[in-house]
C-alpha positions in Angstrom: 86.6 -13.0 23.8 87.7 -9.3 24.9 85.9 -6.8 26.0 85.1 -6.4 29.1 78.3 -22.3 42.8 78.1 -26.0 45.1 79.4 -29.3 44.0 79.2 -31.4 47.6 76.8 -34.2 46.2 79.0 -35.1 43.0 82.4 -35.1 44.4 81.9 -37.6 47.8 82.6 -40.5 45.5 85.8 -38.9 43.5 87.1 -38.7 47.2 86.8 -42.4 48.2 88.4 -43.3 44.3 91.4 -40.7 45.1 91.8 -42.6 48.6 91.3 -45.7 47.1 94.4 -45.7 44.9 96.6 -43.0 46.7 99.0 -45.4 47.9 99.3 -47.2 44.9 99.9 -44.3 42.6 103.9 -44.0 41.7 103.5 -40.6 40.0 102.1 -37.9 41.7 99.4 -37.4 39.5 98.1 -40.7 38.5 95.6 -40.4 41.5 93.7 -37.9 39.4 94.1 -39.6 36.0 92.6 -42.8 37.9 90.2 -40.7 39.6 86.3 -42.6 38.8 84.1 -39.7 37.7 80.5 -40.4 39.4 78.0 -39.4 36.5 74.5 -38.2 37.9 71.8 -36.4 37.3 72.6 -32.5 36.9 71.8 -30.6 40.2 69.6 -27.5 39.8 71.0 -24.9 37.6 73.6 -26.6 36.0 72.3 -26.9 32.5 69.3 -26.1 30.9 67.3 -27.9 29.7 68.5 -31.2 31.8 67.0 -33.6 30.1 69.2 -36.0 28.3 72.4 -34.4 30.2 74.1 -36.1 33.0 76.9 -33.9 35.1 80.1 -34.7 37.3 83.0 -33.0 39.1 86.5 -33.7 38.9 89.2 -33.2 41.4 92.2 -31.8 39.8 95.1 -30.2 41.4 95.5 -26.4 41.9 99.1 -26.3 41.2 100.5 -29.3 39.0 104.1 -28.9 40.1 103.1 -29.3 43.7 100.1 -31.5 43.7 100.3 -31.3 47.3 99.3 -27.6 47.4 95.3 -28.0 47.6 92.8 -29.4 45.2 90.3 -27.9 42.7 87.0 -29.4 41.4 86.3 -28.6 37.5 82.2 -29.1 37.1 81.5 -31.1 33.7 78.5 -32.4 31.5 78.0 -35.0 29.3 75.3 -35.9 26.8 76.0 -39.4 25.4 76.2 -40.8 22.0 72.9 -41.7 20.8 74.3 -44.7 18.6 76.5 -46.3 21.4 77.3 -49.2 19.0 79.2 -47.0 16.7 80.2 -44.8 19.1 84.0 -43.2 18.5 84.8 -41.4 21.8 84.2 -37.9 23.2 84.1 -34.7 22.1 85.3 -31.9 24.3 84.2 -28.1 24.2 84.9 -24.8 25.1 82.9 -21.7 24.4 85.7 -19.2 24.7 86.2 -16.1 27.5 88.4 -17.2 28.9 86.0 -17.3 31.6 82.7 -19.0 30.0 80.9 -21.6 31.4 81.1 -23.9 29.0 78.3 -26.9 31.0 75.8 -26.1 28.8 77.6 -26.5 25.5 76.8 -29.3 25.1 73.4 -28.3 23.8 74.9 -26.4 20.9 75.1 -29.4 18.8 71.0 -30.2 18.6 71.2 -29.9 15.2 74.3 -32.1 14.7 72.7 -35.8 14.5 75.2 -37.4 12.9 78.1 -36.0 15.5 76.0 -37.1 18.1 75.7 -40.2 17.0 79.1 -41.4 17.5 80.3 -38.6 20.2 79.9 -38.0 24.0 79.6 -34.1 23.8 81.4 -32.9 27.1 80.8 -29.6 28.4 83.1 -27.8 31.2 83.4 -24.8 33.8 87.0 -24.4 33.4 89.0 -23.5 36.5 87.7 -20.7 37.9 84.5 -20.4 36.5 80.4 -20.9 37.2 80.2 -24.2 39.1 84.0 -25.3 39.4 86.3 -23.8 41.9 85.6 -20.3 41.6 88.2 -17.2 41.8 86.5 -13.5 42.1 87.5 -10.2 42.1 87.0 -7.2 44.4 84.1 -4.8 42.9 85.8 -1.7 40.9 83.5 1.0 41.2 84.7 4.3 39.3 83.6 8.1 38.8 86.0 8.7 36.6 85.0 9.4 32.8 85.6 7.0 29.9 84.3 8.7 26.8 84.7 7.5 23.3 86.8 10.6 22.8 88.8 11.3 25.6 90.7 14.4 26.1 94.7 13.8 26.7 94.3 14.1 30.4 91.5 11.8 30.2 93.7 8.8 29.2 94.8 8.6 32.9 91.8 7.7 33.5 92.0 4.1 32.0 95.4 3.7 34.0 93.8 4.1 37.5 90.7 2.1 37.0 93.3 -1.1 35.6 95.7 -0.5 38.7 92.4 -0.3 40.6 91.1 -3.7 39.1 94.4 -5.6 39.2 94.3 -4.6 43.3 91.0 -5.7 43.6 91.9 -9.3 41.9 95.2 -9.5 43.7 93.2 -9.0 47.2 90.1 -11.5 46.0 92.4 -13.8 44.0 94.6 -14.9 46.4 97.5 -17.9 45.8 94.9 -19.2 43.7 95.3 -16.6 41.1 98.5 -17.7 39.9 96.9 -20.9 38.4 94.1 -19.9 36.7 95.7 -20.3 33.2 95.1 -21.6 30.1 98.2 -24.4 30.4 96.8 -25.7 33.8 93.0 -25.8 32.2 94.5 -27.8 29.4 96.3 -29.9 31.8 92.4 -30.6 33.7 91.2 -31.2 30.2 93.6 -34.6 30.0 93.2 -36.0 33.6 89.4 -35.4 32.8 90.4 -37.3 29.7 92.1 -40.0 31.7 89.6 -40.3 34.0 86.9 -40.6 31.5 88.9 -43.7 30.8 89.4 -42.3 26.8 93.0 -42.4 25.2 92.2 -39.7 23.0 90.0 -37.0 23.3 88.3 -35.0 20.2 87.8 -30.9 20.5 85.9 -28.2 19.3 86.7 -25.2 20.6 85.4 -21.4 20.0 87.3 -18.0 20.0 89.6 -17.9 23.2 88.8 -22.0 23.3 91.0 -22.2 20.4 94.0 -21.1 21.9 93.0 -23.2 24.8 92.7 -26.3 21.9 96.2 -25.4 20.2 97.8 -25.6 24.0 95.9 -28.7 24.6 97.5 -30.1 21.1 100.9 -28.7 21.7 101.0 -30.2 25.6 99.6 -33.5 24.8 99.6 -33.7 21.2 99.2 -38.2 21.5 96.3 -37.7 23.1 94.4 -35.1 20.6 92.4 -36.5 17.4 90.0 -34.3 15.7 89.8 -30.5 16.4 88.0 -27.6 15.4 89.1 -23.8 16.3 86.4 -22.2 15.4 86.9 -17.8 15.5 90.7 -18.4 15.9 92.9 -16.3 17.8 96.7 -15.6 16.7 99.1 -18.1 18.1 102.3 -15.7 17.1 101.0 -12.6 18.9 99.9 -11.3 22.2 97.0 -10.4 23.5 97.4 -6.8 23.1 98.4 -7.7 19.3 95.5 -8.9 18.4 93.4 -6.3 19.8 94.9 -3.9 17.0 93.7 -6.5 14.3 90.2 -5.9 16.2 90.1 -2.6 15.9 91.3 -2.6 12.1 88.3 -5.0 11.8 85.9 -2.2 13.4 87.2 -0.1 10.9 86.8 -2.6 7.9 83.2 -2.9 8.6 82.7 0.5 9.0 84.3 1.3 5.7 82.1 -1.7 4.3 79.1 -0.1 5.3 79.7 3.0 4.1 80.4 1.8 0.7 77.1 -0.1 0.7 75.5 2.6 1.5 76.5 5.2 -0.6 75.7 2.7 -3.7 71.8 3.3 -2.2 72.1 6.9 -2.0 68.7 6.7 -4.2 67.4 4.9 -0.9 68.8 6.6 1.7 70.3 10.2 0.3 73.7 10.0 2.5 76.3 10.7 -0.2 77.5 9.0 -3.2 80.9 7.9 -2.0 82.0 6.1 0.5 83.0 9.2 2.2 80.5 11.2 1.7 78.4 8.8 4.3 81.5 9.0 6.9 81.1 12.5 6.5 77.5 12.3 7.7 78.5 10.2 11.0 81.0 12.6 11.6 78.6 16.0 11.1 75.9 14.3 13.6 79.1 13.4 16.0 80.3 17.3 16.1 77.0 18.5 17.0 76.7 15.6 19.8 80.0 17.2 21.3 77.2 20.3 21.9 74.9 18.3 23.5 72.1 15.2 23.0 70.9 15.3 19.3 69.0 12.7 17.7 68.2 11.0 20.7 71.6 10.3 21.9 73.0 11.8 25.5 76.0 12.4 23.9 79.2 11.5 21.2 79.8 8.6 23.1 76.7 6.4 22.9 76.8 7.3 19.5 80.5 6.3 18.5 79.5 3.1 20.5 76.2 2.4 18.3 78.1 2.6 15.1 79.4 -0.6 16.1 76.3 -2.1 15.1 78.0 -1.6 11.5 79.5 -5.2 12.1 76.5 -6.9 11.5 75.2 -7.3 7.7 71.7 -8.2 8.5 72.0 -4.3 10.4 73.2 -2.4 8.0 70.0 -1.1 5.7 68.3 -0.2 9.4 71.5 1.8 10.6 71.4 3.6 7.1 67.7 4.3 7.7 68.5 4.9 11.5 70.9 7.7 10.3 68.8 9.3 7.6 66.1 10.0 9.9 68.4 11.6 12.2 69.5 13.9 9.2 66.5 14.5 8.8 65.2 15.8 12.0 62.8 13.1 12.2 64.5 10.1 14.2 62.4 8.2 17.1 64.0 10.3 20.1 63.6 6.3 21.6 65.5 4.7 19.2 68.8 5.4 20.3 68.5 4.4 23.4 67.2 1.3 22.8 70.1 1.0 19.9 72.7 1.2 23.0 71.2 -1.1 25.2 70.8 -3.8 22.5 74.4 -3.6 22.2 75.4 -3.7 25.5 73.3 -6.6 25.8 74.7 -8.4 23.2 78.1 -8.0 24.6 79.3 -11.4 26.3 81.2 -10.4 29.6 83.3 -13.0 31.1 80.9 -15.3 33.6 83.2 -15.1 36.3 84.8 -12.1 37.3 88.2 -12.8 38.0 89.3 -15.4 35.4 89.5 -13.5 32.7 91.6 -11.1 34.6 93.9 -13.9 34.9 94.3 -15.8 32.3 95.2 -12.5 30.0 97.6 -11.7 32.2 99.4 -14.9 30.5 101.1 -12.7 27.3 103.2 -10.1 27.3 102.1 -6.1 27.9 104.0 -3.7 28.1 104.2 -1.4 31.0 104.7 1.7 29.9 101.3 3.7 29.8 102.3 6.3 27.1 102.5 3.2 24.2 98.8 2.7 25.2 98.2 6.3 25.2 99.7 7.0 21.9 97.4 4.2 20.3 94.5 5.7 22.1 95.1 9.2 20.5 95.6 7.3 17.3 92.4 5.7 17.0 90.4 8.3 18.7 91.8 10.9 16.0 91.3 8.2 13.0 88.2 6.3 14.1 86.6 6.6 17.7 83.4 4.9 15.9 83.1 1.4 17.6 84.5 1.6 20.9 88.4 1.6 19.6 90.1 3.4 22.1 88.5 1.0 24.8 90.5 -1.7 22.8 93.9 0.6 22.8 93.8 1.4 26.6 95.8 -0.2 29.4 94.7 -3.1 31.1 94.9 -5.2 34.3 97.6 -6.6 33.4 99.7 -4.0 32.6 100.5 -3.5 36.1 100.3 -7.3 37.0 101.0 -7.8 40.5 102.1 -11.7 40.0 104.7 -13.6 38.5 103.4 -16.1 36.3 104.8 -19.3 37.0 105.1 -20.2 33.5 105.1 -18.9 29.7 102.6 -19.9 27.1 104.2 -22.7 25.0 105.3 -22.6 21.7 102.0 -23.7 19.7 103.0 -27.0 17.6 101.3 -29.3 15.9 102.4 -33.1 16.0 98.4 -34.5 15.9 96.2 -34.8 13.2 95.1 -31.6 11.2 92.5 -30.3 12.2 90.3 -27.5 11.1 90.4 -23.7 11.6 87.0 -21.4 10.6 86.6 -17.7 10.8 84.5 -14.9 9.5 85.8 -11.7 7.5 83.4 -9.4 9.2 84.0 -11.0 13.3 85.4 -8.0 15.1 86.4 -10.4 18.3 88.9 -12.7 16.4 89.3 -11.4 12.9 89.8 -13.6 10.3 93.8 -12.4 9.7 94.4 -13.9 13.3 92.3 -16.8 11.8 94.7 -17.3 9.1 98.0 -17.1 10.8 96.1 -20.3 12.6 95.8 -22.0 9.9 98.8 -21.2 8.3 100.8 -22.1 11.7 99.3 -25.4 12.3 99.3 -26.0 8.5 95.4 -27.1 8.6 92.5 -26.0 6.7 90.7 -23.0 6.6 86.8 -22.2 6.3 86.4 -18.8 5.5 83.2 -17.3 5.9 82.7 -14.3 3.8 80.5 -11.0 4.1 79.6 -12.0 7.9 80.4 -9.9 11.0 78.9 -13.1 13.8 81.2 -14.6 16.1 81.2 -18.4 16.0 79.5 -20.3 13.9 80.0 -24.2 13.6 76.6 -25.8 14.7 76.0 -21.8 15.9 74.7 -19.7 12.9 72.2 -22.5 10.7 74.9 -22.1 8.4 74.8 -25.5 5.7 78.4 -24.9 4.4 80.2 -24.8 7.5 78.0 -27.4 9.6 78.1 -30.1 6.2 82.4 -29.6 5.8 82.7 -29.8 9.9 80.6 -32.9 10.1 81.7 -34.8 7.3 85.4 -33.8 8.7 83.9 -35.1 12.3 82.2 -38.1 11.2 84.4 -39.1 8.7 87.8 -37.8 9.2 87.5 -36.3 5.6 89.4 -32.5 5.3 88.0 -29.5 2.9 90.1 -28.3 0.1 93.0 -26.2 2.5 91.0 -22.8 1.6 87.5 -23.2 1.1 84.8 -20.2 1.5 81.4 -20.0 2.6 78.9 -17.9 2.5 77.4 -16.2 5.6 74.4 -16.4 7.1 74.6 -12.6 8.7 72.7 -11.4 5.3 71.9 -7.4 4.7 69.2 -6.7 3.6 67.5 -6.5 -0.3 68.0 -2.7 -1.1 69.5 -3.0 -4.6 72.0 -0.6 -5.3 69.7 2.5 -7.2 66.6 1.5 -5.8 64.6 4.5 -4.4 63.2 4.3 -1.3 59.3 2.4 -0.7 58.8 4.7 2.2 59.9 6.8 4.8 63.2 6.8 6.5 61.0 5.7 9.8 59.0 3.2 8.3 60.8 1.9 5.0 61.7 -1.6 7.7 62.2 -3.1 11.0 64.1 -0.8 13.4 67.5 -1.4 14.2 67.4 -1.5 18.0 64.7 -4.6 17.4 67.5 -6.1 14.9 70.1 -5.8 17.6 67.8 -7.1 20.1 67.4 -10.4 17.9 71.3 -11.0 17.7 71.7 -9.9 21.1 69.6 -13.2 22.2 71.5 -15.4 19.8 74.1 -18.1 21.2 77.0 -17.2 20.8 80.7 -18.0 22.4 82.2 -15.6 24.4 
């Protein structure tokens, strides 16, 4: 979450089962709940590997108060239960976005044997996205400048590129835009249910994919068993919201950092407090306002490579990383090679233009200066991290359709389910995690001292995969607040210790570190 295909062979059969009972059909959906999905082998690209994986399409339609106004096709996968006899339905996914492809999901859960035992594992290309019915933007080039630190008169800047991008997916988005939301995906997700010829359907669904499970359990709440939300978002606030508890979790870790730092000053020789090692950040960002220093162009790539202070395993390489620089003797490579790792790592929506949508579903206001003012804020308090990206005006602050419907209320009236996030997750931090929770009245897994993003059947970690599975498997709950440990581990520089070595060469360098996590599954 945040931050910024053919089908022809697979759907000639849905056709003939749609014809088939058209004229049968009393309600004016029943034709796509009765629809039979033709399973096949997965056509080329669809998932990798393909082994083991058979694929489908569904026909859903594009508007579900006027069936009648065109057809979609959402693209799915399936990897079968490997004990049929015992076998207790499906399990549906969703890997977050919104706007991931979600086909290949179905691979996540390798190391799973027991849930795939007894589940069909379904993976999906929600409307909009990879090999469903697509919807694309227009291309937003820009000159303009959008530096970590912007001047006042740079904060226009943001404004015209989001009026510029909200054109662009107004003129390549067409009628189609306005249903490309998270209540008609969760509507596709029960006539795929329906279809499937299942009365209930069981979820596990990852970052953005947990709001899309909460609507799923609040629209059809009979036909939802077991769920995990997995890097929940906050059901009580909008979009917008929640990007100020992502930048107060920027500025957690940061803080964190700093404080694990200056307890190795021995190592390191940044300061003895906490804020004595922000001071050093901020010295090396003044003389980057002057021009490149320490191998960085300039105070921007730098304030965006302090982000790496989210990961744990990162932190004793960014503390060597910035000693060296203090010391006049950092790798004048480094820091490039630091940026691009995180850029990298950063999981952009697969298909530009849903995302851009689907957003557009809360509330934002549309007054620029509110943005502005939080911009100023951040980039006065903490431009470390890319904040004032998170602070600026959007898209859909200058939506150019009207939504055809309002988020529902999110209820629960289905069995509880479970809710996991990490303390350290800058993408869905764990206080939107915890109003989850605490709304749908289910458990929590808490997953302390880790900045990763996902992690059921994602991060090799044994606490969260054993209480998952057992809950999956067995229908057996955690305690309602039970912690685990994380596996994003920093690493073994007791707190005195002096340093083995040089700054340089003391351990791995961070930009491999990054490189490592960058190529790590994770949900969008």
């Amino acid at each position: 979450m945040r931050k910024r295909w053919g089908a022809a062979a697979l759907v000639a059969p849905l056709f003939v089962s749609l014809v088939g009972t058209a004229q049968a059909a009393p309600g004016p959906l029943d034709e796509y709940y009765a629809q039979t999905i033709a399973w096949a082998e997965c056509p080329a690209g669809w998932v990798s590997p393909s082994t083991g994986v058979e694929c489908a399409s569904v026909v859903v339609p594009m508007d579900y108060k006027n069936p009648g106004n065109g057809n979609l096709e959402i693209a799915i996968s399936r990897k079968k239960a490997t004990e049929p006899s015992r076998r207790r339905g499906v399990l549906m996914t969703n890997p977050g976005g919104p706007g991931g492809s979600g086909l290949g999901a179905v691979h996540w859960f390798t190391a799973q044997t027991d849930v795939l035992k007894i589940y069909d594992v379904i993976g999906m290309d929600p409307r909009g996205v990879g090999r469903s019915t697509q919807i694309r933007c227009i291309s937003t080039p820009s000159d303009d400048e959008f530096p970590s630190r912007p001047t006042d008169a740079q904060l226009a800047n943001w404004s015209d590129y989001a009026r510029a991008v909200e054109d662009n997916c107004r003129r390549g988005g067409g009628e189609m835009r306005r249903f490309i939301s998270t209540m008609n995906t969760a509507r596709d997700m029960d006539v795929i249910r329906g279809a499937m010829g299942e009365k209930k359907i069981s979820y596990v669904g990852y970052s953005y994919g947990t709001q899309l499970g909460a609507v799923y359990g609040s629209m059809f709440p009979k036909n939802l068993d077991r769920s995990v939300l997995d890097s929940a978002l906050d059901p009580l606030k909008t979009w917008h919201e929640q990007d100020v508890d992502v930048v107060d979790a920027i500025t957690d870790n940061l803080r964190k950092w700093t404080a694990w730092t200056a307890a190795r000053n021995s190592a390191y020789g940044l300061g003895t407090t906490a804020a004595a090692v922000r001071g050093e950040l901020d010295a090396i960002a003044e003389k980057l306002k002057s021009g490149p220093y320490g191998g960085y162009a300039d105070v921007t790539s730098f304030d965006y490579a302090v982000g790496a202070t989210r990961y744990r395993r990162s932190w004793a390489a960014f503390s060597r990383h910035i000693a060296s620089i203090k010391a006049g003797v950092a790798d004048q490579g480094e820091a490039a090679a630091i940026v691009a790792a995180l850029k990298k790592g950063d999981v952009e929506p697969t298909s530009a233009g849903t995302f851009q949508a689907v957003v557009c579903e809360w509330d934002w206001s549309t007054d620029v200066n509110t943005y502005y003012n939080d911009m100023k804020r951040w980039r006065d308090t903490n431009p470390y991290g890319g904040t004032v990206d998170y602070m600026a005006p959007t898209n859909c602050t200058f939506r150019s359709f009207q939504r055809p419907e309002k988020i529902p209320a999110i209820t629960r009236k289905y069995p509880a389910g479970l809710v996991v996030n990490s303390d350290g997750d800058t993408q869905t931090p764990l206080a939107n995690g915890r109003v989850m929770a605490e709304h749908l009245n289910q458990p929590l897994i808490s997953v302390s001292n880790d900045g990763q993003h996902g992690h059921y059947a994602l991060r090799r970690n044994a606490c969260v995969d054993t209480l998952v599975n057992k809950y999956l498997v067995s229908g057996i709950l955690p305690a309602s607040r039970v912690t685990c440990a994380g596996t994003d581990i920093a690493e073994d520089v007791p707190p005195g210790a002096a340093a083995s070595a040089g700054v340089q060469s003391a351990g791995r360098p961070l930009s491999a570190i990054l490189g490592e996590i960058a190529a790590e599954t994770k949900p969008f």
